[in-house]
MOPAC internal coordinates of N, CA, C and O (Angstrom, degrees):
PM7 1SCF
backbone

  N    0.0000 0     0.00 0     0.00 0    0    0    0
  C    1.4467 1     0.00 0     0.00 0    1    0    0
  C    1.5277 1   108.55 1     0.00 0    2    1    0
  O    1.2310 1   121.59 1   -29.61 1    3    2    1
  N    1.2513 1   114.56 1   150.39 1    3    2    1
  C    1.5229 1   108.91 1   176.17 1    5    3    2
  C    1.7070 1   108.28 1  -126.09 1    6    5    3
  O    1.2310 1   109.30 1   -50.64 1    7    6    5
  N    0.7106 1   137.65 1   129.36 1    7    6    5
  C    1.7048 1   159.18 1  -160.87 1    9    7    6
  C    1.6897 1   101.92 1  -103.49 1   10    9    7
  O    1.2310 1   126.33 1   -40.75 1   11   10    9
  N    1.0164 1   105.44 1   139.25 1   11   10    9
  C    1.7827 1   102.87 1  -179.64 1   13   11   10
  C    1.4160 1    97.69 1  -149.83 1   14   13   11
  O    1.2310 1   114.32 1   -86.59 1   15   14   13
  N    1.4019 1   128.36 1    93.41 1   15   14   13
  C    1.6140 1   139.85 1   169.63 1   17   15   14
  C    1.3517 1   111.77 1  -108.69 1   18   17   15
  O    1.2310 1   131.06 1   -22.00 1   19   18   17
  N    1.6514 1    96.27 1   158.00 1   19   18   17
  C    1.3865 1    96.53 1   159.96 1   21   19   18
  C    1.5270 1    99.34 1   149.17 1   22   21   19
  O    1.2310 1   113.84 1    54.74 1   23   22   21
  N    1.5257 1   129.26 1  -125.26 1   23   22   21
  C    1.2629 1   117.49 1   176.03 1   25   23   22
  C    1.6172 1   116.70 1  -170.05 1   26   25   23
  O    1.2310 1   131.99 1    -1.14 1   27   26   25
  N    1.2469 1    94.45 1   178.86 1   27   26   25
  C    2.2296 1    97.89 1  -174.95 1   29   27   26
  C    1.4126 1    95.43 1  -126.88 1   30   29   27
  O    1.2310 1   110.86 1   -48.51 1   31   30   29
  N    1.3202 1   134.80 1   131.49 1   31   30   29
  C    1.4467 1   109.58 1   165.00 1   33   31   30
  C    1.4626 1    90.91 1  -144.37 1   34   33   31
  O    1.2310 1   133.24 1   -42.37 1   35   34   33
  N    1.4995 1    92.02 1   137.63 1   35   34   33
  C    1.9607 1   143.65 1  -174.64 1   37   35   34
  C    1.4992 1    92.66 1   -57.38 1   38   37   35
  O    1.2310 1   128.67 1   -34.62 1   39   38   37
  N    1.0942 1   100.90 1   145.38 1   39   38   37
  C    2.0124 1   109.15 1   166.24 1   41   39   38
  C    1.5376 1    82.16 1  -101.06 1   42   41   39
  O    1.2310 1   101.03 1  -178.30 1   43   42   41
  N    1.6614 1   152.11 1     1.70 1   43   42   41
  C    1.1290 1   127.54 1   159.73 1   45   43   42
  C    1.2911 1   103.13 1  -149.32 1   46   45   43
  O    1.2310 1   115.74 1   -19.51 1   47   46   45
  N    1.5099 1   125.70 1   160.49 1   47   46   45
  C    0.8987 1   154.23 1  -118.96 1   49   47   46
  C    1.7340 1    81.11 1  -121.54 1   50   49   47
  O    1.2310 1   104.18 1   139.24 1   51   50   49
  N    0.7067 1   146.79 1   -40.76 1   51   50   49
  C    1.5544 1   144.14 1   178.35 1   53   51   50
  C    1.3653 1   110.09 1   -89.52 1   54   53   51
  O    1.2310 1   115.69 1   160.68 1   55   54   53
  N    1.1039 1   125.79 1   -19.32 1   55   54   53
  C    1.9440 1   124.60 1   171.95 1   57   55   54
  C    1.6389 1   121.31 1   -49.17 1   58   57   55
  O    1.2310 1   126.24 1   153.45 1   59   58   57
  N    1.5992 1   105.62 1   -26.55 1   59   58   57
  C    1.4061 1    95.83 1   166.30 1   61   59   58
  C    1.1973 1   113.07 1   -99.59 1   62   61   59
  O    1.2310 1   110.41 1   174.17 1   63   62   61
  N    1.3510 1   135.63 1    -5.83 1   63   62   61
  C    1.3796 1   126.97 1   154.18 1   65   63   62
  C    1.8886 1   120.68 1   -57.20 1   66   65   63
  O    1.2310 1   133.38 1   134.76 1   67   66   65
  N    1.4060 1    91.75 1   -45.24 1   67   66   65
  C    1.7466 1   106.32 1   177.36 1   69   67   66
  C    1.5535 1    98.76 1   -52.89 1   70   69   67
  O    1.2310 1   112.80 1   132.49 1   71   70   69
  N    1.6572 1   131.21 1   -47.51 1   71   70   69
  C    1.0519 1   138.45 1  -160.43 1   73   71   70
  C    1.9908 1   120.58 1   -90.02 1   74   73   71
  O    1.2310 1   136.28 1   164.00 1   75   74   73
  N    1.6002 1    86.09 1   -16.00 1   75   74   73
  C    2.0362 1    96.22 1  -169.48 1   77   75   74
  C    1.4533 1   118.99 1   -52.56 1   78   77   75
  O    1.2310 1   128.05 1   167.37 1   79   78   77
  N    1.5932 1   102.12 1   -12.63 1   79   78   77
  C    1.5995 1    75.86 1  -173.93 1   81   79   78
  C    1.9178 1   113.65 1   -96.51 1   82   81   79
  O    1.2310 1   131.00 1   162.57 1   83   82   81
  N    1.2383 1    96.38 1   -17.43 1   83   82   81
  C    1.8052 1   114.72 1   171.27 1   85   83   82
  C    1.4902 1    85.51 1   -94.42 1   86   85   83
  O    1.2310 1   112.95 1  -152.04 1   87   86   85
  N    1.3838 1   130.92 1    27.96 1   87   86   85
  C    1.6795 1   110.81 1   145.75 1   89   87   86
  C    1.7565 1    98.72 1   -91.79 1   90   89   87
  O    1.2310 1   127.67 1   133.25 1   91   90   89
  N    1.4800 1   102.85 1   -46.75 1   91   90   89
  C    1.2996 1   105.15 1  -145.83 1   93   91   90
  C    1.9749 1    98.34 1   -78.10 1   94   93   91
  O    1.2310 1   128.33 1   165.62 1   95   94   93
  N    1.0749 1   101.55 1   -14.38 1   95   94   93
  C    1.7272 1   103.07 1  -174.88 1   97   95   94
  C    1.2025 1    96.22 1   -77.21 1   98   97   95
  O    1.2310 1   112.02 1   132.64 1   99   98   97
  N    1.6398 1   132.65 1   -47.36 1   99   98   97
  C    1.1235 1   127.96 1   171.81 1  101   99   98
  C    1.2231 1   134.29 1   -48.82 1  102  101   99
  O    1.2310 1   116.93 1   139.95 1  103  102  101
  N    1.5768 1   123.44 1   -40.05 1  103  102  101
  C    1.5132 1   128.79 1   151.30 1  105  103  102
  C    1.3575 1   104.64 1   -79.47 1  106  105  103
  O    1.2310 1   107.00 1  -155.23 1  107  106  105
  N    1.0373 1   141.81 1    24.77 1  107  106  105
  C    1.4237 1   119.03 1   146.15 1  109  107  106
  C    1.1550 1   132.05 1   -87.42 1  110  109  107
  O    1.2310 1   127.87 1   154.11 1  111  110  109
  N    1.9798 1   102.46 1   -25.89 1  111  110  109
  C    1.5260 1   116.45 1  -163.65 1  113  111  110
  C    1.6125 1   100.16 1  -109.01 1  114  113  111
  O    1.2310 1   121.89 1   167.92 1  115  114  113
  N    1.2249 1   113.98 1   -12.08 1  115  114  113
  C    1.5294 1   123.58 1   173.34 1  117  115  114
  C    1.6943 1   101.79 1   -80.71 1  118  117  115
  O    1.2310 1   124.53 1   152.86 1  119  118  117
  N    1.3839 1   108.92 1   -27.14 1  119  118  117
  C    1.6111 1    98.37 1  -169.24 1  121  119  118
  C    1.6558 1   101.52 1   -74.69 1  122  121  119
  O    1.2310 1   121.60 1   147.89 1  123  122  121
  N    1.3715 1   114.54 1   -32.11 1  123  122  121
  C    1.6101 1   112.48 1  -169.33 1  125  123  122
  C    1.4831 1   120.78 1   -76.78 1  126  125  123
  O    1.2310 1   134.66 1   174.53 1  127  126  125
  N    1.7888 1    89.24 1    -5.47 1  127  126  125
  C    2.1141 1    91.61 1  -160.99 1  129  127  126
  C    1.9121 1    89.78 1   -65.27 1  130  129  127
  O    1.2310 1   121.45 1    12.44 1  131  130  129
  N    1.3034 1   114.83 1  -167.56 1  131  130  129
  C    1.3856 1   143.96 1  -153.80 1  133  131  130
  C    1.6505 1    83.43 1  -121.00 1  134  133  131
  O    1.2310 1   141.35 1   -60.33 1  135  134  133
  N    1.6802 1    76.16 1   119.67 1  135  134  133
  C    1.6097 1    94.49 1   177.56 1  137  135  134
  C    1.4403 1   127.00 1    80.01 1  138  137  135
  O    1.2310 1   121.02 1  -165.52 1  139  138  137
  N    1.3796 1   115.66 1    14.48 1  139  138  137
  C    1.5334 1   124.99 1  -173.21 1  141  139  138
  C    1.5297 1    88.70 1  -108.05 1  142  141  139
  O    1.2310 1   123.20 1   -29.48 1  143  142  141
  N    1.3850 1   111.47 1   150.52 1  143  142  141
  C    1.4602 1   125.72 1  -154.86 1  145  143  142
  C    1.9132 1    90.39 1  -138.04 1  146  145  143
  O    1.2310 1   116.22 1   138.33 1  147  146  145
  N    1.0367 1   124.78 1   -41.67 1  147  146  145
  C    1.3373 1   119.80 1  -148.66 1  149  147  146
  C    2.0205 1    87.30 1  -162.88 1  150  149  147
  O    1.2310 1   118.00 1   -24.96 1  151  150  149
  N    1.0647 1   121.42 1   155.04 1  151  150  149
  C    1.7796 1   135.47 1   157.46 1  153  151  150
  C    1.5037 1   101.47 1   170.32 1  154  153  151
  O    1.2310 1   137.89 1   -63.99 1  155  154  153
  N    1.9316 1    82.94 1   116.01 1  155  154  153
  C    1.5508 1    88.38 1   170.88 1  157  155  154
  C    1.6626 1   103.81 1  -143.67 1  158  157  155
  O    1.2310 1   116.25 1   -40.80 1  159  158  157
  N    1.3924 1   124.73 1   139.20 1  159  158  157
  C    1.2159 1   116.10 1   138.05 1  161  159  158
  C    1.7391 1   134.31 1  -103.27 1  162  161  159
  O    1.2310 1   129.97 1   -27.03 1  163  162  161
  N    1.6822 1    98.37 1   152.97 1  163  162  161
  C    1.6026 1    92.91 1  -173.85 1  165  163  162
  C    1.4245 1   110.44 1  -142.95 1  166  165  163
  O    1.2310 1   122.26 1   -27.92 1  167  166  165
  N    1.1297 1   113.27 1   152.08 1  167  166  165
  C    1.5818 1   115.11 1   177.09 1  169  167  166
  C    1.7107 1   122.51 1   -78.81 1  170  169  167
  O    1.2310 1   123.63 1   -58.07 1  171  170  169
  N    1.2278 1   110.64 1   121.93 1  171  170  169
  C    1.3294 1    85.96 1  -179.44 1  173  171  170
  C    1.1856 1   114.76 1   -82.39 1  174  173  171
  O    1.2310 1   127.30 1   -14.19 1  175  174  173
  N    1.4860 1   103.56 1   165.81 1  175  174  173
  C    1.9282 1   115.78 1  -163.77 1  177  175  174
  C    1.4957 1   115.16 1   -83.61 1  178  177  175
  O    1.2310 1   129.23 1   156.78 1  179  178  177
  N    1.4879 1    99.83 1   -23.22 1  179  178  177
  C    1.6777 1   108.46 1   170.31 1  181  179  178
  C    1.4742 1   116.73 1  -103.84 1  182  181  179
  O    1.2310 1   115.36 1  -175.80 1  183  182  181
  N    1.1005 1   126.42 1     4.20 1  183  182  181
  C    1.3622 1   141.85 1   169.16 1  185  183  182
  C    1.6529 1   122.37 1  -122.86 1  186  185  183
  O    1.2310 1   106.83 1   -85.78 1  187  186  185
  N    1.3992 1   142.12 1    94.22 1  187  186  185
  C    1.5001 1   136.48 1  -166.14 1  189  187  186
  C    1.6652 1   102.35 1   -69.48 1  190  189  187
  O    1.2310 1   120.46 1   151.49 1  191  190  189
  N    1.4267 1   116.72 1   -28.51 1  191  190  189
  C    1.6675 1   119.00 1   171.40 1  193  191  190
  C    0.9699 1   126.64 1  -101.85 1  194  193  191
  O    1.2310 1   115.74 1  -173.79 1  195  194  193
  N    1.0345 1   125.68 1     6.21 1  195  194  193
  C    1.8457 1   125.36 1   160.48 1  197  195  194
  C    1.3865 1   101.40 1   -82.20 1  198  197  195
  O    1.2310 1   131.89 1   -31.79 1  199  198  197
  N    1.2578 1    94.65 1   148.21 1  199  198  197
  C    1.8744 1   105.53 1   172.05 1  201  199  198
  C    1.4792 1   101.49 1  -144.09 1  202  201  199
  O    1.2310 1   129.85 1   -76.25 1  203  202  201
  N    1.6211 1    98.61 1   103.75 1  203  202  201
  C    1.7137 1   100.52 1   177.59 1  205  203  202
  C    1.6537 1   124.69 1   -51.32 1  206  205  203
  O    1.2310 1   115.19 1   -12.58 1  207  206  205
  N    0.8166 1   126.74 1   167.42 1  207  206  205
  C    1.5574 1   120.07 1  -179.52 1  209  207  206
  C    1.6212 1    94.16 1  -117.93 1  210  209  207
  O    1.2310 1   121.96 1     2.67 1  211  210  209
  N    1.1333 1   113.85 1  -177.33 1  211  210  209
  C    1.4571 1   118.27 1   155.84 1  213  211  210
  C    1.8335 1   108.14 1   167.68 1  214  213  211
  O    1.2310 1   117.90 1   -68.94 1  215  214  213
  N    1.4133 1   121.61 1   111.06 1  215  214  213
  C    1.4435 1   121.98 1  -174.87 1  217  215  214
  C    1.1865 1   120.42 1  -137.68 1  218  217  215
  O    1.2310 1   113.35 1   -72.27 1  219  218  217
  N    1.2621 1   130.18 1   107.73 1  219  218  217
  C    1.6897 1   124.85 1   178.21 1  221  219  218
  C    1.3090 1   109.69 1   -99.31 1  222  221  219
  O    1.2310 1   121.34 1   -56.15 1  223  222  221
  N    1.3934 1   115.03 1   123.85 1  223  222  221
  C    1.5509 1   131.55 1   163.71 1  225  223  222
  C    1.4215 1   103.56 1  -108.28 1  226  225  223
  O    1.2310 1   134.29 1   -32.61 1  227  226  225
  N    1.8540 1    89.96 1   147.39 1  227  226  225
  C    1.5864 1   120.80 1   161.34 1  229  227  226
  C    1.6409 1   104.43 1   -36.95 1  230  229  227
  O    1.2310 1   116.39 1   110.48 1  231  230  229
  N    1.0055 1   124.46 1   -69.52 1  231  230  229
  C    1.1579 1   148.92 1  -133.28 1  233  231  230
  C    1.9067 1   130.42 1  -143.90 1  234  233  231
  O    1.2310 1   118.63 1   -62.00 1  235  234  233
  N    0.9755 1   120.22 1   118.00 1  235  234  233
  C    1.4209 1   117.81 1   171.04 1  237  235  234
  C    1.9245 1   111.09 1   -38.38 1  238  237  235
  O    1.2310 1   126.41 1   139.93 1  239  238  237
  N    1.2819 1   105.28 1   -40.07 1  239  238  237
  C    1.5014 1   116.09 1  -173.83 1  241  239  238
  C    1.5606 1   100.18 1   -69.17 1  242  241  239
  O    1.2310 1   112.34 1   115.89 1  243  242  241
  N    1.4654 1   132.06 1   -64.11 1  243  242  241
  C    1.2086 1   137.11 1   157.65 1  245  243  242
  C    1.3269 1   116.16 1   -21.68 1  246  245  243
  O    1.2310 1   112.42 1   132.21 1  247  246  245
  N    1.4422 1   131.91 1   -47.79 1  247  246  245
  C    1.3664 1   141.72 1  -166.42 1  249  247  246
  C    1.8846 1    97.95 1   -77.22 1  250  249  247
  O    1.2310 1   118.47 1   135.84 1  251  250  249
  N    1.4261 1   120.53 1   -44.16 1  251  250  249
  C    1.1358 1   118.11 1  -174.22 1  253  251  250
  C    1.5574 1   125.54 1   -87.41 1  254  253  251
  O    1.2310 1   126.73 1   170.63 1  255  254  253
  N    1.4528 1   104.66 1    -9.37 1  255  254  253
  C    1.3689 1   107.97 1  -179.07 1  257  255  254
  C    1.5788 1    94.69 1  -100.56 1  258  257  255
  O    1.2310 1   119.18 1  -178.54 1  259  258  257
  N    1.1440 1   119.17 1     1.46 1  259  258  257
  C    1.6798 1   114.29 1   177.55 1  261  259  258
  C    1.7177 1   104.94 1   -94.69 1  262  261  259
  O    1.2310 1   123.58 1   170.99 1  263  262  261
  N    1.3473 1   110.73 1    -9.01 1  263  262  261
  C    1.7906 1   125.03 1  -172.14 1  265  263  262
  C    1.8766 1    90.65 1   -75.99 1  266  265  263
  O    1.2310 1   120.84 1   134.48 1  267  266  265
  N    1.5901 1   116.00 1   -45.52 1  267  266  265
  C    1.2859 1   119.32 1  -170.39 1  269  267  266
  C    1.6637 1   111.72 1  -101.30 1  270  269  267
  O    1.2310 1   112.02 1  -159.47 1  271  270  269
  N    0.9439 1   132.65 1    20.53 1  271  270  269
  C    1.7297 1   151.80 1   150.12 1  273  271  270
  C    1.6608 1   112.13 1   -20.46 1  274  273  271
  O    1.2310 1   102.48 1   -84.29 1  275  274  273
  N    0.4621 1   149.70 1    95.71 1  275  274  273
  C    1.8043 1   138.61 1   174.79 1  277  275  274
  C    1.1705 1   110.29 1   -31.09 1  278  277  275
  O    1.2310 1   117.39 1   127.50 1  279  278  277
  N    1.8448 1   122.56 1   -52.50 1  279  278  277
  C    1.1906 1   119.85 1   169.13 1  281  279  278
  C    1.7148 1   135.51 1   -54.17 1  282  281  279
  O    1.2310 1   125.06 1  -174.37 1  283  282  281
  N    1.6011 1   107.89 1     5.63 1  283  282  281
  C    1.1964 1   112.53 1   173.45 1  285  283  282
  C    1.6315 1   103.16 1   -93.64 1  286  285  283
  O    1.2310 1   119.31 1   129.34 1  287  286  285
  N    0.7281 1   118.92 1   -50.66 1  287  286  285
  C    1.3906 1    99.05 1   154.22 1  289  287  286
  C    1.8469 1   150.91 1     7.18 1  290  289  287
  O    1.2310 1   127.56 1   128.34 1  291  290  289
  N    1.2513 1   103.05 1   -51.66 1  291  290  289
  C    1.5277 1   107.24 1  -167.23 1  293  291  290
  C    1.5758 1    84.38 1  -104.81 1  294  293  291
  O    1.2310 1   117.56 1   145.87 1  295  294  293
  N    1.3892 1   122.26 1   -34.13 1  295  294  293
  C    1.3347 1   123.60 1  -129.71 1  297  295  294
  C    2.2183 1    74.84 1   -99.16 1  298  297  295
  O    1.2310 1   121.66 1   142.16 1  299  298  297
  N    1.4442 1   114.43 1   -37.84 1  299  298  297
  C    1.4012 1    98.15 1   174.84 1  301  299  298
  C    1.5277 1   125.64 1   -71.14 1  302  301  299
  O    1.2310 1   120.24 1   167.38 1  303  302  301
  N    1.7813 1   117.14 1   -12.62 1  303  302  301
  C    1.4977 1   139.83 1  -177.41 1  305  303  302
  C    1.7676 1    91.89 1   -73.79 1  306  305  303
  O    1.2310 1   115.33 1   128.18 1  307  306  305
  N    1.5865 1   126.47 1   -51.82 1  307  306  305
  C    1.2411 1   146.99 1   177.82 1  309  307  306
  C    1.4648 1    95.67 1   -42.43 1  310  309  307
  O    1.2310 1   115.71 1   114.09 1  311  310  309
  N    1.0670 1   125.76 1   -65.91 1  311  310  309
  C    1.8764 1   133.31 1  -162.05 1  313  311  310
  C    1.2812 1    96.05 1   -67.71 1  314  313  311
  O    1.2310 1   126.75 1   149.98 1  315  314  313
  N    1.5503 1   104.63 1   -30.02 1  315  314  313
  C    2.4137 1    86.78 1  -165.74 1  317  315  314
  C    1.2380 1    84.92 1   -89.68 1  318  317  315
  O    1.2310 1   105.27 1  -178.69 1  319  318  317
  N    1.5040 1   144.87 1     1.31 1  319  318  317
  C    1.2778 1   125.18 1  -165.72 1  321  319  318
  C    1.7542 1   105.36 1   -88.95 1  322  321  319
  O    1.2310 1   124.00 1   168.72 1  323  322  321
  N    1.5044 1   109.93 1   -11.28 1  323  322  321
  C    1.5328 1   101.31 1  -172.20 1  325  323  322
  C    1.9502 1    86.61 1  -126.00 1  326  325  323
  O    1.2310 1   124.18 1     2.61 1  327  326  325
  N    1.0697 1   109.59 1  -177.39 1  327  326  325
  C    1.4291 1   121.17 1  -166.93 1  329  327  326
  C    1.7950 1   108.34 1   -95.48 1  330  329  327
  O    1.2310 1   105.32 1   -84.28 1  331  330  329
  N    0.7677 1   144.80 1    95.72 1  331  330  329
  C    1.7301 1   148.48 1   172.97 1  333  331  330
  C    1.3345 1   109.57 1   -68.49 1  334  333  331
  O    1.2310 1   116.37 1   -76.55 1  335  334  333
  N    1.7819 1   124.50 1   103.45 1  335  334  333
  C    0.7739 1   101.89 1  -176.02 1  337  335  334
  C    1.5104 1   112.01 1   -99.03 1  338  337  335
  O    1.2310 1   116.55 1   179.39 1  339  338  337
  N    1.1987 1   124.17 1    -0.61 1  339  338  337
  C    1.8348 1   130.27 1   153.07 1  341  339  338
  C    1.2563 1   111.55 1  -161.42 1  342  341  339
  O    1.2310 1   122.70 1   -40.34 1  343  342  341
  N    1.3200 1   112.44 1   139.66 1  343  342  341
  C    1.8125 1   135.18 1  -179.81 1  345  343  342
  C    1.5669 1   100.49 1  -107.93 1  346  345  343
  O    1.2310 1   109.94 1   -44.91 1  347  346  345
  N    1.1720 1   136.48 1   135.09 1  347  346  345
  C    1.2513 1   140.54 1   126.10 1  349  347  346
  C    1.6844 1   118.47 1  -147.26 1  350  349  347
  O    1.2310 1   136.64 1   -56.88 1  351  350  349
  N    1.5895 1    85.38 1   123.12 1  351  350  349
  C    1.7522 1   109.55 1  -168.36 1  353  351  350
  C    1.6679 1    94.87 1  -133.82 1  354  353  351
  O    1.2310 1   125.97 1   -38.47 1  355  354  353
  N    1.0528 1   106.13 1   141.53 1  355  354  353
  C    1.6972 1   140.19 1  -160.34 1  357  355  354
  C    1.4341 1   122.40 1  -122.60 1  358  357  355
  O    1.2310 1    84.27 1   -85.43 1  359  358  357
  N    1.2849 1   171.69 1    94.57 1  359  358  357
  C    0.9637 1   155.66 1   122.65 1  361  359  358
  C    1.3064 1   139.97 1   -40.93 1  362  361  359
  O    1.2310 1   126.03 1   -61.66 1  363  362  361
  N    1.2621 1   106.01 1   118.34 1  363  362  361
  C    1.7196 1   116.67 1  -172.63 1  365  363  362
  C    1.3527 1   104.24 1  -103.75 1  366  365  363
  O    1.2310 1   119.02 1   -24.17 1  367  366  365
  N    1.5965 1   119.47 1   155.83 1  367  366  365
  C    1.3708 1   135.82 1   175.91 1  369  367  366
  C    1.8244 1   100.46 1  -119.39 1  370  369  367
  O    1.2310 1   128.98 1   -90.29 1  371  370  369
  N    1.3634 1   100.31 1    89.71 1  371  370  369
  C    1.3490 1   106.25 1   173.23 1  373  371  370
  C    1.4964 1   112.58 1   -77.77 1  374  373  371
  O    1.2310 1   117.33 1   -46.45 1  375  374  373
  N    1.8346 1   122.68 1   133.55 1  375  374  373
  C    1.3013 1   117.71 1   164.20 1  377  375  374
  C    1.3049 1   104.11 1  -108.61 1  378  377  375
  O    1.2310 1    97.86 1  -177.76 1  379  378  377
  N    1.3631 1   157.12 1     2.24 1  379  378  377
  C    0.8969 1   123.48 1  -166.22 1  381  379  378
  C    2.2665 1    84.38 1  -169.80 1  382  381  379
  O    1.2310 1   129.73 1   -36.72 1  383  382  381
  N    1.6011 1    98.85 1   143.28 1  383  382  381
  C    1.4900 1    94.50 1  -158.84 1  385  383  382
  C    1.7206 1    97.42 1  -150.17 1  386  385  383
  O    1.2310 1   117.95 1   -57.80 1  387  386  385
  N    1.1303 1   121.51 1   122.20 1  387  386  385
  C    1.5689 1   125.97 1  -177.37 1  389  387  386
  C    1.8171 1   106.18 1  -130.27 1  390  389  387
  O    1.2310 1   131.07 1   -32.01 1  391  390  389
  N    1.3178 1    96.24 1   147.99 1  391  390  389
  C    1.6502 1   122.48 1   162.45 1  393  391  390
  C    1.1657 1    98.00 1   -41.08 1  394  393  391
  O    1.2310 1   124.31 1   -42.32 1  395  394  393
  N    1.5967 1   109.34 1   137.68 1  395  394  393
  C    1.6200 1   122.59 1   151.46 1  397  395  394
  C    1.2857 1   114.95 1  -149.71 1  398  397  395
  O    1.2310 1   120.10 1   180.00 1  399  398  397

């Protein structure tokens, strides 16, 4: 499985409102592709400009054919449309995963 966390954060506090509705089309059409396990974004509750990430794919291959999606598209036109004032998102290749 591969895990992809981490975060986007807004130079304002209203940029993901300007941006919510090409958030939510984007996890809608990312949730159905082949090989998507999990895609969510969320706001954090102690932060109004962070926007957590969080995505589990089947597969490294899954993860890269979702980079070339059509629906990435509007949803990357969406991101240049408000100001980012730092991204860092990560992908992990988890083998092995337990209850806690």
């Amino acid at each position: 499985m591969i895990i992809v966390e981490g975060y986007v954060r807004f130079a304002d506090a209203g940029d993901f409102a300007r941006i919510r509705e090409a958030a939510f089309a984007q996890m809608r059409a990312s949730r159905e592709e082949p090989g998507c396990l999990e895609y969510t974004y969320a706001i954090d509750v102690a932060d109004a400009c962070l926007m957590r990430v969080l995505e589990k794919w089947q597969s490294w291959q899954a993860l890269e054919d979702h980079f070339a999606r059509p629906h990435m598209i509007p949803w990357r036109a969406a991101l240049a449309s408000v100001t980012i004032a730092g991204r860092h998102l990560l992908a992990h290749e988890v083998t092995l995963s337990r209850q806690v």
